[in-house]
C-alpha positions, 0 to 999 in steps of 0.5 A: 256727630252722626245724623242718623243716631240724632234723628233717631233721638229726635224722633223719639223725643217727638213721639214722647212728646205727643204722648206725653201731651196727649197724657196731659191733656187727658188728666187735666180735662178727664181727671182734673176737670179743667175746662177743655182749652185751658187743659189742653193749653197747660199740657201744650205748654208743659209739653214744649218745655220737655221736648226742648229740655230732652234735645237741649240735653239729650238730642243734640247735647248743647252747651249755648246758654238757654236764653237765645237757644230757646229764643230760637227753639220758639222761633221754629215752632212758630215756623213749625205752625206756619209750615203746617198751616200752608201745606194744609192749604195747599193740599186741602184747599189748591188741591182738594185732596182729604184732610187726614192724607194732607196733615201726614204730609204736613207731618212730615214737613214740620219733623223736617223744618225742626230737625233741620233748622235744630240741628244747624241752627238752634242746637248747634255746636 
């Protein structure tokens, strides 16, 4: 498969998922009136399962079992809050530099490590 057609996928499957536990996380605490950290842990979590679901389904159209894909799916975002967590250090603390500049970039890294280890990797055919 092209890689440009699946980055676009993903690319949306990632902005959907932002709105979608930003949503979440509004109707829960706003709306539902559940405390702060419990609102936004169950939308976080709602919201990793239909990120996995759409590129599982639609992304990257994988065939694997769920068990070990999803085993793998946890793995990267596990690396994914890890690779966030040291460029944020680096920036900000190494080198100085505003924070909000700094999670852009970190950003960026984090749409890179998935999408890679995603498409070769996780989802692979």
């Amino acid at each position: 498969m092209l890689i440009a057609p699946r980055m676009i996928r993903f690319l949306l499957v990632g902005g959907s998922t932002a709105a979608a536990q930003l949503s979440l996380t509004w109707l829960f605490v706003d709306v539902i009136l559940m405390h702060v950290l419990v609102g936004s842990t169950v939308a976080a979590a709602l919201a990793a399962a239909y990120n996995y679901t759409l590129h599982y389904h639609w992304t990257f159209s994988a065939e694997a079992p769920h068990g070990w894909t999803l085993f793998k799916y946890l793995l990267v975002c596990l690396g994914a809050l890890l690779v966030n967590g040291v460029v944020m250090y680096i920036g900000v603390t190494v080198y100085g530099a505003y924070y909000l500049a700094v999670q852009i970039v970190a950003g960026v890294s984090v749409v890179i490590w998935s999408f890679c280890l995603s498409s070769f990797w996780v989802f692979a055919e």
